[in-house]
C-alpha positions in Angstrom: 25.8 131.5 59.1 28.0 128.5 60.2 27.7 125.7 58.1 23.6 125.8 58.1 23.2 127.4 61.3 22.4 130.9 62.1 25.3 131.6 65.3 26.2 134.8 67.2 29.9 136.0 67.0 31.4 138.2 68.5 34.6 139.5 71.3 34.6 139.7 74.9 36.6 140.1 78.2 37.3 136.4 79.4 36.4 137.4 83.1 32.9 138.4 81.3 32.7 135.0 79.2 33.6 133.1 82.4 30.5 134.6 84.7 27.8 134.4 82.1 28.5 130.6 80.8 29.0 127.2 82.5 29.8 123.4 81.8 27.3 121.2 81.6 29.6 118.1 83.6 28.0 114.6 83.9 26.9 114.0 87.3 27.2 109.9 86.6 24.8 110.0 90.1 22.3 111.8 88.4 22.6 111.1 84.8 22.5 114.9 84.3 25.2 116.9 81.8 27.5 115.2 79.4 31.1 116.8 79.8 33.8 115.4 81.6 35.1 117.1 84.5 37.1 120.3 83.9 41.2 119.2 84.7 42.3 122.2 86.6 45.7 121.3 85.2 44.7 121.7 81.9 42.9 125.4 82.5 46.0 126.8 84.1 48.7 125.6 81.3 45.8 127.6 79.3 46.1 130.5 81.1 49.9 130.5 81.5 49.8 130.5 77.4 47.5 133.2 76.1 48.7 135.7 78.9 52.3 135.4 76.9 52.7 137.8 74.3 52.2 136.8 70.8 49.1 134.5 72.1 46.1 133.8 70.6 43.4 131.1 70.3 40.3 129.8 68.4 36.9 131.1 69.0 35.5 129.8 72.0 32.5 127.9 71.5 29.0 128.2 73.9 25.1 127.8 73.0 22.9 130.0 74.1 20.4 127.6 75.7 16.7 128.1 74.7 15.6 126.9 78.3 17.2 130.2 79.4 15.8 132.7 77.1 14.5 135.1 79.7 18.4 135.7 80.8 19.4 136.5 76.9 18.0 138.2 73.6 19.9 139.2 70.4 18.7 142.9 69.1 19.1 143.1 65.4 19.6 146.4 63.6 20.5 146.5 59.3 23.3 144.1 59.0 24.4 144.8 63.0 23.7 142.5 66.0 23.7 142.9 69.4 23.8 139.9 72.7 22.2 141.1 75.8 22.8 138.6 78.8 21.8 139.1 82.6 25.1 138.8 84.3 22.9 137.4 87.2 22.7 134.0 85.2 24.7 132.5 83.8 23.0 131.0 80.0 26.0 130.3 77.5 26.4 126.7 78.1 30.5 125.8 77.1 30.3 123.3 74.1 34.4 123.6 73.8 36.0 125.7 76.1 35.7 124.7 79.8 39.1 123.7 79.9 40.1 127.3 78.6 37.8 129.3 80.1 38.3 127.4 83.8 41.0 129.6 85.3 40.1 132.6 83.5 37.6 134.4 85.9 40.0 137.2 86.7 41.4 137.9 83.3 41.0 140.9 81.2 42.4 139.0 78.1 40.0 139.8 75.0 38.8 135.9 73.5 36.6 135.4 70.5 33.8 133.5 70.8 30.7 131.6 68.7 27.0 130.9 70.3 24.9 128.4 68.9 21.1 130.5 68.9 18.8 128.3 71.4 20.3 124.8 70.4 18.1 122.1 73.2 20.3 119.8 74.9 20.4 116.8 72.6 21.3 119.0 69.9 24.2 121.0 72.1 25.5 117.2 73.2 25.4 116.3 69.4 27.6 119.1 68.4 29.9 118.6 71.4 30.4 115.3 70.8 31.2 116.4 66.8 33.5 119.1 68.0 35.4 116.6 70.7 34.8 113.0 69.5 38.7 112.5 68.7 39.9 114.9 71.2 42.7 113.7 72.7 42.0 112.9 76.4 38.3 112.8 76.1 37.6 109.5 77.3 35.7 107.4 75.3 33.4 106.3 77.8 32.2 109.6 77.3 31.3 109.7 73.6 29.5 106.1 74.5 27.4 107.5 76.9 26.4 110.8 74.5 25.8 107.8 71.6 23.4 106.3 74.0 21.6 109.3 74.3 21.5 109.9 70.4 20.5 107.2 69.0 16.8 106.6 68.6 16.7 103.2 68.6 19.3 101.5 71.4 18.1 98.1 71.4 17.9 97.5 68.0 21.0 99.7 66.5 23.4 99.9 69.6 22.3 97.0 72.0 26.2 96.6 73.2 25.2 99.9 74.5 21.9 99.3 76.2 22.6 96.4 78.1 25.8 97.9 79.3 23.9 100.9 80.2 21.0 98.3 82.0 23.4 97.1 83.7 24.6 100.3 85.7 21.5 101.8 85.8 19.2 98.9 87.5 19.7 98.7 91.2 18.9 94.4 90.9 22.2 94.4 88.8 25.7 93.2 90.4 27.1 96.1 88.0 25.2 98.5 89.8 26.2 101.9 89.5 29.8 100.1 89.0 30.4 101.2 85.4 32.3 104.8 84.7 30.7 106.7 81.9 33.3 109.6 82.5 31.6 112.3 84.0 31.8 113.4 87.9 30.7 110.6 90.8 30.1 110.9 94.5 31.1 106.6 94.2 34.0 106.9 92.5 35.7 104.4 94.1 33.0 101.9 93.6 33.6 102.0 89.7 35.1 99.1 88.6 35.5 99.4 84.9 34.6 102.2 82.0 31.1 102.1 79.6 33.5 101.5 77.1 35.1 97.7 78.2 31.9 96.9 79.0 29.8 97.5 75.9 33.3 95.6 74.1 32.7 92.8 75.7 29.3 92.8 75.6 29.3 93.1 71.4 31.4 90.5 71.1 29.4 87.9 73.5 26.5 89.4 71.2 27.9 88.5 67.9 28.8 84.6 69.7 25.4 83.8 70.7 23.2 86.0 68.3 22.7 81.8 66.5 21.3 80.6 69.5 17.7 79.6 69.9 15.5 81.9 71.5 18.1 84.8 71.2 16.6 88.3 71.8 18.2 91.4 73.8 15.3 90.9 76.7 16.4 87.5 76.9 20.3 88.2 76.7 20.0 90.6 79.9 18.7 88.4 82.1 21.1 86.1 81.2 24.0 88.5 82.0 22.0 89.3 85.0 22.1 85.7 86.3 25.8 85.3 84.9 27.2 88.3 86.6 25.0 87.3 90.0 26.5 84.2 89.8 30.2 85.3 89.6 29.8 87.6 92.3 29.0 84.5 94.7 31.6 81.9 94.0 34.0 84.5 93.9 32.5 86.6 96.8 36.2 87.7 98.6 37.1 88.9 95.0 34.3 90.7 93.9 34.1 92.7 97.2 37.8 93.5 96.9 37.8 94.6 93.4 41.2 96.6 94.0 43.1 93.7 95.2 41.8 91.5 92.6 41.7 91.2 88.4 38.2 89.8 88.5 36.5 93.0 86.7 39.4 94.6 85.5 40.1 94.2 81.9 41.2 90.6 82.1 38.1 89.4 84.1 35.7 91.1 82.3 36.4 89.9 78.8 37.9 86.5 79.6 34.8 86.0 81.9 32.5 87.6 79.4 33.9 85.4 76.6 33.3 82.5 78.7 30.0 83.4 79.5 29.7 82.9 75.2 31.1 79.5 75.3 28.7 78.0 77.9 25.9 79.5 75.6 27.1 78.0 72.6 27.7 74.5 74.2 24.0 74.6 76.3 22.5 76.4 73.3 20.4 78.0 75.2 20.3 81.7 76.8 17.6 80.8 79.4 20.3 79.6 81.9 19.2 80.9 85.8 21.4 82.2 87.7 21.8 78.4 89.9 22.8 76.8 87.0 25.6 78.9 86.2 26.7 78.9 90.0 26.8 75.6 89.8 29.1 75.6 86.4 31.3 78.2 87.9 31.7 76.2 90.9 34.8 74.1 89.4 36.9 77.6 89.3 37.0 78.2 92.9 40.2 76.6 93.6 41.3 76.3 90.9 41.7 80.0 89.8 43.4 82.7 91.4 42.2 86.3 90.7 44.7 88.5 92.6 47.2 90.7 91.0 49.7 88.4 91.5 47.5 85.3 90.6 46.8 83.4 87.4 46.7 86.0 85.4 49.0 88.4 86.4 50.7 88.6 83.4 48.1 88.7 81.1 47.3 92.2 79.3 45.2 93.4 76.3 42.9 91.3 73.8 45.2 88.4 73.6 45.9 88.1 77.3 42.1 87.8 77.8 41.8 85.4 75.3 44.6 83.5 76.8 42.5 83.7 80.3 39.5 82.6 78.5 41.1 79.5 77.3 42.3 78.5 81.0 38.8 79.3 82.3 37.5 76.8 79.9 40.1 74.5 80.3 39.6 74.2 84.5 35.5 73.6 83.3 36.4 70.6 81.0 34.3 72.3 78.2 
């Protein structure tokens, strides 16, 4: 037993660990797997290290996955145990140890090991999360996605999170598929900021307007919908340049996002279609300059966005 869990421990030949497991990597395309993608760099420092004498390291930890049962079984006999696996198929799915076990196909080297017994996949990404939450590295766009896939109720507990997440995910949303949740992408150069800054700025535009009449999460999405819509036209050049330009970086988002707060506030209203907001975002055209070496070139972190807010609002006379 481990903790309340019933696990499997045992010793094995890394080069045997390595052909009969895998990691589960988020495809970002797909939405499939939760890991982020194994840094070769990483593996080999590994494997320079425990091939030096005197090394050693922590168990590695896999779950046997209960979707795969026909490739394992455990045979128990008195107190003894014993883990059959078809080396045909690979079934111990890496929880903590891709980075490890990555360059390791070839090595003899004896590792320890732990398998979870038939964890499904919500429960494996639960524990890997656990295990890696504060891992240095890890990116914590990462642990927002697995969150987003825990909790049971995302509108109502973590709605930071599911409009962030709407907002990738919907193919009528400027933000399509523009959002990095950390995993592997065949667009990667189309992603333009992290789950993370996005579901930031999002919570604090929520805690602004949550006052206003007719506030719900529905509602507050199509607003975003029509905001974002109608940055992405004024500022057409910018928006289809993103690496020349500051417009969704850091800077943009929140400054724009904070904006987007103090228009709600003053019209008191979130019903505001996407013309309207054109039309109010209209004054910025010439009077803003979004490229790196532009109005806000110098601004940087919480209190340069802030600081880009307040000229935003300034050039709209609000």
């Amino acid at each position: 037993m481990c903790g309340d869990r019933e696990v499997f421990v045992g010793f094995a030949p890394a080069k045997t660990l390595h052909l009969v497991s895998f990691a589960d990597t988020l495809d970002e395309d797909t939405g499939i797997g939760y890991q982020r993608p194994r840094d070769r760099g990483h593996s080999l420092d590994f494997k320079r290290y425990i091939s030096t004498p005197g090394a050693s390291t922590i168990p590695l930890t896999f779950n046997l996955r209960q979707d795969l049962k026909k490739f394992w079984r455990i045979e128990r006999e008195g107190g003894k145990a014993i883990l059959w696996i078809n080396p045909d198929a690979a079934c111990l799915a890496q929880v903590d140890c891709q980075h490890r076990l990555g360059e390791l196909a070839d090595s003899d080297i004896n590792l320890a090991f732990m398998a979870f017994i038939g964890l499904d996949l919500r429960g494996e990404m639960a524990m890997f999360t656990i295990i890696n939450s504060k891992v240095r590295g890890l990116q914590s766009s990462l642990t927002d996605f697995h969150e987003s896939n825990l909790i049971e109720n995302l509108v109502q507990d973590a709605p930071q999170l599911f409009l962030a997440r709407k907002l990738n995910e919907n193919c009528d949303s400027p933000w399509f598929k523009m959002i990095r949740y950390g995993g592997e992408t065949s667009s990667g150069m189309q992603r333009r900021t992290s789950l993370r800054m996005m579901q930031t700025a999002i919570r604090h535009l929520l805690t602004r307007i949550r006052a206003v009449a007719g506030y719900n999460v529905n509602g507050v999405y199509d607003l975003l919908l029509n905001y974002w819509g109608a940055v992405a036209y004024v500022f057409d050049a910018e928006w289809q340049s993103p690496r020349e330009h500051l417009l969704t970086k850091g800077v943009g988002l929140h400054a724009l996002t904070e904006l987007l707060g103090t228009i709600v506030q003053r019209e008191k209203r979130v019903d505001l279609s996407r013309g309207e907001l054109i039309e109010k975002l209209k004054a910025l055209k010439d009077n803003i300059d979004w490229g790196r070496k532009g109005t806000f070139a110098d601004a940087g972190g919480r209190k340069g966005a802030s600081a880009a807010h307040e000229t935003l609002r300034r050039s709209l006379g609000i």
